[in-house]
C-alpha positions as CSV (number, residue, x, y, z in Angstrom):
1,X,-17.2,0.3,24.5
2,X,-17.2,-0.5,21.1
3,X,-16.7,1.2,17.7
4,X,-18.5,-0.3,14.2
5,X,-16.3,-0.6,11.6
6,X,-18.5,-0.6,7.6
7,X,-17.1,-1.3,4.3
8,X,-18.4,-1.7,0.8
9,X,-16.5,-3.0,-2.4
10,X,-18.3,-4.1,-6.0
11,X,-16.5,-6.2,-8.2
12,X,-17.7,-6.2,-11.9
13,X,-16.7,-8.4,-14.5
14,X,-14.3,-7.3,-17.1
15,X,-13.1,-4.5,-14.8
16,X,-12.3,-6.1,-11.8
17,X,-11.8,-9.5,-12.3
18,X,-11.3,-11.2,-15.9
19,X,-14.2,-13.1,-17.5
20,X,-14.4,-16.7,-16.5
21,X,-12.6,-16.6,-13.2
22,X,-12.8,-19.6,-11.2
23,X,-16.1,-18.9,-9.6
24,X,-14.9,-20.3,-6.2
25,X,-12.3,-18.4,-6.2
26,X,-14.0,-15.3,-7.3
27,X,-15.9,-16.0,-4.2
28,X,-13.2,-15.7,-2.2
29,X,-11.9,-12.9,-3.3
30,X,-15.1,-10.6,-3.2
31,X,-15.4,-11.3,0.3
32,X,-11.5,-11.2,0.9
33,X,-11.3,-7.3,-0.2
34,X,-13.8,-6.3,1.9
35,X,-12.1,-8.4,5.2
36,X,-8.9,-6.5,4.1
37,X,-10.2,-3.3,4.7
38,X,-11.1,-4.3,8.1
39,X,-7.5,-5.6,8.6
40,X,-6.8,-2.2,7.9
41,X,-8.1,-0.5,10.9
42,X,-7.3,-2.9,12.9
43,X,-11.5,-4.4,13.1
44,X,-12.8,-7.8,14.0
45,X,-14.9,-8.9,11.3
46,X,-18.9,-9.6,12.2
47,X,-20.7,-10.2,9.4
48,X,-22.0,-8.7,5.7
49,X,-24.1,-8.6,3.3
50,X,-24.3,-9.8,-0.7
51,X,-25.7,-7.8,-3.5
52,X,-25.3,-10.2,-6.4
53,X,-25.9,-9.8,-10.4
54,X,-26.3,-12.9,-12.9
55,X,-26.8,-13.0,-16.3
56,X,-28.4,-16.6,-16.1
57,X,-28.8,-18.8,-12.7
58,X,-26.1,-21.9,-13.0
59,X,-26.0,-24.1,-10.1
60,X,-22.6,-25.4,-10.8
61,X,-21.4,-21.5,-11.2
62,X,-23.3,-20.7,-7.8
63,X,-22.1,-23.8,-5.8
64,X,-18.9,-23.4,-6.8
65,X,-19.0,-19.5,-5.7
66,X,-20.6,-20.1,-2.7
67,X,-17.8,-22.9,-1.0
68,X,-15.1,-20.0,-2.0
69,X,-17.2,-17.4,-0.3
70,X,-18.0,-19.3,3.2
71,X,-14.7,-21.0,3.5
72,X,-13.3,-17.7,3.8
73,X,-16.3,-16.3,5.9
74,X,-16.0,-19.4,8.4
75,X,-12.6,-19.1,8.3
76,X,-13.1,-15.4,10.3
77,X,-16.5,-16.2,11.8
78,X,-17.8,-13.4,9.6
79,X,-21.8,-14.2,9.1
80,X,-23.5,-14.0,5.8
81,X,-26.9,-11.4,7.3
82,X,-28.8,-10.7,4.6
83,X,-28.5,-9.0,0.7
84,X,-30.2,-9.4,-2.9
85,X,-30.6,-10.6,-6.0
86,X,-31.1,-9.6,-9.5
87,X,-30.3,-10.4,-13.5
88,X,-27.9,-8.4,-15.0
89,X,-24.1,-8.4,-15.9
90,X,-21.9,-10.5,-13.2
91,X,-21.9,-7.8,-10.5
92,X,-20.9,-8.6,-7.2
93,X,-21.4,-6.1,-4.3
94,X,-20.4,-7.1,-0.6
95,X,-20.7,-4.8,2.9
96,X,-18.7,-6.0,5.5
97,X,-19.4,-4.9,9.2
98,X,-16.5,-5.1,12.2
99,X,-16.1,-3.9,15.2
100,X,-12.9,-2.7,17.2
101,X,-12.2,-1.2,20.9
102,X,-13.9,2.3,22.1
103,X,-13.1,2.9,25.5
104,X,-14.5,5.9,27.1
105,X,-15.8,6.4,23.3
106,X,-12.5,6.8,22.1
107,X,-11.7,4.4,18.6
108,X,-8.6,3.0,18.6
109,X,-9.7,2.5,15.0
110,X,-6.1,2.6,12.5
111,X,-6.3,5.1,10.6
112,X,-4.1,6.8,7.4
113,X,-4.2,10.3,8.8
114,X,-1.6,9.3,12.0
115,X,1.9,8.7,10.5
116,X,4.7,10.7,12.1
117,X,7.9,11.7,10.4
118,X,10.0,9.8,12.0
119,X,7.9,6.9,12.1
120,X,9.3,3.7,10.3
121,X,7.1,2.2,6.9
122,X,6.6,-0.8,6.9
123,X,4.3,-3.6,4.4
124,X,3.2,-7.0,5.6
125,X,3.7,-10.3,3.0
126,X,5.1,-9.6,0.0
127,X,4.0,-7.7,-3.2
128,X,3.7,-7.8,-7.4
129,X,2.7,-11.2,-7.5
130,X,-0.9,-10.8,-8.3
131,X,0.5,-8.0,-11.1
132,X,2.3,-10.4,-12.7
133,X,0.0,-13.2,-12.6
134,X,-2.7,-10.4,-14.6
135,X,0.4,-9.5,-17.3
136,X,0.5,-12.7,-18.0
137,X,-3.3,-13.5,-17.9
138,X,-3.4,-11.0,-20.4
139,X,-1.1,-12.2,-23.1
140,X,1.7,-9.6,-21.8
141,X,4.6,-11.9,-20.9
142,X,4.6,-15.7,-20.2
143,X,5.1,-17.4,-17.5
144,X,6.1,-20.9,-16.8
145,X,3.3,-23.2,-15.2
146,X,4.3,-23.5,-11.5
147,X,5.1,-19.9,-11.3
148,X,2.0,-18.6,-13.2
149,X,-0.4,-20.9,-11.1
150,X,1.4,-19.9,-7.9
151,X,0.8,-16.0,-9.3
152,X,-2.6,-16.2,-10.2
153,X,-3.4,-17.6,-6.3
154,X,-2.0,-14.8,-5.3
155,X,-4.1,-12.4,-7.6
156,X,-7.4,-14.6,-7.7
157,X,-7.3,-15.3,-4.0
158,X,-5.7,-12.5,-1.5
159,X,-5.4,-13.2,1.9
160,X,-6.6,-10.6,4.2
161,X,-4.3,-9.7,7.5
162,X,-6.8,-9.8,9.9
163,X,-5.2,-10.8,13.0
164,X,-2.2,-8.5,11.3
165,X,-4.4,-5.4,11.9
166,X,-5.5,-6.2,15.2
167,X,-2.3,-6.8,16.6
168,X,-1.3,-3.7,15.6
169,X,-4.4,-1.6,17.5
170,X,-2.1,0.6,19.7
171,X,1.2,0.2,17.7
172,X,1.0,1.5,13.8
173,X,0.4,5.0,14.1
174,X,-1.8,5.1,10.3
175,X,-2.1,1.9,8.3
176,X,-4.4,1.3,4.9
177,X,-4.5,-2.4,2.7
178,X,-2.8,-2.0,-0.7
179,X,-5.3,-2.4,-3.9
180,X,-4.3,-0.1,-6.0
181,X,-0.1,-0.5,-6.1
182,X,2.2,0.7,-3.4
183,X,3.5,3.8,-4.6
184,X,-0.4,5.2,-5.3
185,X,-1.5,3.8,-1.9
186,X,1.5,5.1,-0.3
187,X,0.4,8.3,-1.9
188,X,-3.0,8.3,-0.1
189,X,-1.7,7.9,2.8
190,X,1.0,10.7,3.2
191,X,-1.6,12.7,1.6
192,X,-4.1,11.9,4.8
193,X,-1.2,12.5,7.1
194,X,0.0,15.2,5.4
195,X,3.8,13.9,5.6
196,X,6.3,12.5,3.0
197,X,8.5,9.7,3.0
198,X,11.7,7.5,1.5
199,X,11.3,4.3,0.2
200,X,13.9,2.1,-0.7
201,X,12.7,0.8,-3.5
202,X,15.5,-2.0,-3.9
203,X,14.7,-3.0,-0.6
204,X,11.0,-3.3,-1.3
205,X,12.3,-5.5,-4.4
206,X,14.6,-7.7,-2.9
207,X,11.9,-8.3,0.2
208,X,9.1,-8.1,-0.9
209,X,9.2,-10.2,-3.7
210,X,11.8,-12.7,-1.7
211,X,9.5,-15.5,-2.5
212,X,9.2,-15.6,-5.9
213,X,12.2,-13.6,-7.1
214,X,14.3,-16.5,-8.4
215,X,11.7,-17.8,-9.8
216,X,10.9,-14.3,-11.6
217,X,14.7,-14.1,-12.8
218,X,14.5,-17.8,-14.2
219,X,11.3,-16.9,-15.8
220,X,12.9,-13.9,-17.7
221,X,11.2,-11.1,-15.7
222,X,13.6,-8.0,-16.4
223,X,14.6,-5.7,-13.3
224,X,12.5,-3.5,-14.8
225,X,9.4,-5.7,-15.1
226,X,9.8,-6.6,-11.7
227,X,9.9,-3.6,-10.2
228,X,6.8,-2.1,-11.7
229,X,5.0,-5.4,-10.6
230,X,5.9,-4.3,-7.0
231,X,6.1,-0.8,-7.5
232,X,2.6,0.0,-9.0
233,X,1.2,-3.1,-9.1
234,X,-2.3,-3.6,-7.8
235,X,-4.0,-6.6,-5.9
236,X,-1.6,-7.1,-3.5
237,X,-4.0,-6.9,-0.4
238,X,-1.3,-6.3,1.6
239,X,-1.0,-3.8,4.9
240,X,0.8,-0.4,4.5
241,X,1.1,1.0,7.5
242,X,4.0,3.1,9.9
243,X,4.7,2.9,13.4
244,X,7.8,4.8,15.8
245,X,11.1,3.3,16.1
246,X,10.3,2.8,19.6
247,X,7.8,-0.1,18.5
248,X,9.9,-2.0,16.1
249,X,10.5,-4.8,19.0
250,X,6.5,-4.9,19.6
251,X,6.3,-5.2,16.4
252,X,7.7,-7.8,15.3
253,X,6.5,-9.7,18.1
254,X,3.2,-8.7,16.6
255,X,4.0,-9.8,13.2
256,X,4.8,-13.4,14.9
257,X,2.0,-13.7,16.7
258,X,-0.4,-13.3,13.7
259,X,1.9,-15.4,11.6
260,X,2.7,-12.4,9.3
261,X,6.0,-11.4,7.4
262,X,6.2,-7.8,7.7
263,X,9.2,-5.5,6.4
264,X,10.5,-2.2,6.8
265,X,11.0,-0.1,3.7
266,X,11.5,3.9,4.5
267,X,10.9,6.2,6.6
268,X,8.3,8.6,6.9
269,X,9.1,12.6,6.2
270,X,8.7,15.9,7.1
271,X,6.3,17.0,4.1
């Protein structure tokens, strides 16, 4: 009565993460992508596996790496079950298995290929702060301290919406985690659905940022800047996902129990 859920991400350095990240945080975030992708169709994490590259064994480096990696693993009662090991350029390769209601064989699996037009679009926490935090990582704009360290958190350790996605098994009608910016996600999934949509995109800025936004305006980030951060901004980690009017009261109710902001911005299209 039971459906397995599999995902694989590899981080490499220089591409996916900047050269001397904080290792315990980097080991955070290879497992945190991977959880996220469960969050996304709604799995219960079980386990995975580690496929890891280094240029040189360093004890502090791998000590470090691994508290980041099994707080968060303990944290969802996610096992570490096996992997390898080998020299080469910091490569980091994780497989994460879940599992999530089949009755009758049926998945109840979320999925991006469900959303209605209609259907209300909604994103869970807020976005563009891990955007921002890379910009000015990489010499782009500067930040002051509080808000860059509070920015880089947010980049160098996502938190996956685990109990987000489950308690949304039998509500969201498609749903996918955002890596790659909202507008490109957002692509992918009215693409899958084959549907379009409306975003407000002042909405998304005013709410999505809400946290940080003053802090953004005091720092000198321009309208413009801001909006791209949250726009097309990757990292976020966040849930995408739509849903029928007739849930928006479950929903929310949802979004309390897993201790989740979530916020409507659109509606989903005829294509």
């Amino acid at each position: 009565g039971m459906a397995l859920a599999v995902s694989s991400d590899m981080l490499v350095e220089g591409r996916h993460f900047l050269p001397g990240t904080d290792p315990r945080s980097l080991g955070h975030k290879c497992l945190a992508v991977n959880l996220s992708d469960l969050a996304a169709c709604g799995a219960e994490p079980m386990g995975f596996t580690l496929a890891l590259a280094l240029p040189q064994i360093d004890e502090r480096w791998l000590a470090a790496f691994a508290q980041g990696l099994f707080t968060l693993a303990d944290s969802h009662d996610c096992e570490l079950i096996g992997g390898d090991t080998t020299r080469g350029p910091l490569n980091i390769c994780i497989t994460v298995f879940g599992s999530g209601p089949a009755p009758g064989g049926q998945s109840q699996a979320l999925l991006r290929s469900g959303a209605q037009p209609g259907d209300d679009l909604y994103v869970s926490g807020h976005l563009g702060d891990a955007r921002l935090a890379l910009q000015a990582l990489q010499g782009q704009l500067s930040l002051p301290p509080a808000l860059l360290k509070a920015t880089r958190q947010r980049l160098e350790e996502p938190s996956p919406r685990i109990a987000l996605g489950m308690a949304l098994r039998g509500l969201a009608s498609a749903a996918m985690d955002l890596s790659d910016g909202l507008v490109g996600d957002l692509g992918h999934l009215l693409q899958a659905s084959q549907v379009g949509a409306t975003l407000n995109t002042e909405a998304v800025l005013d709410r999505m940022a809400a946290r940080t936004h003053d802090d953004w305006a005091i720092a000198g980030v321009s309208h413009k800047q801001a909006l791209q951060c949250v726009l097309s901004g990757g990292d976020d980690y966040e849930l995408l996902f739509t849903a029928p009017p007739t849930a928006r009261k479950a929903l929310l109710a949802a979004a309390q129990t897993s201790a989740t902001p979530v916020s409507c911005i659109g509606r989903i299209d005829a294509q």
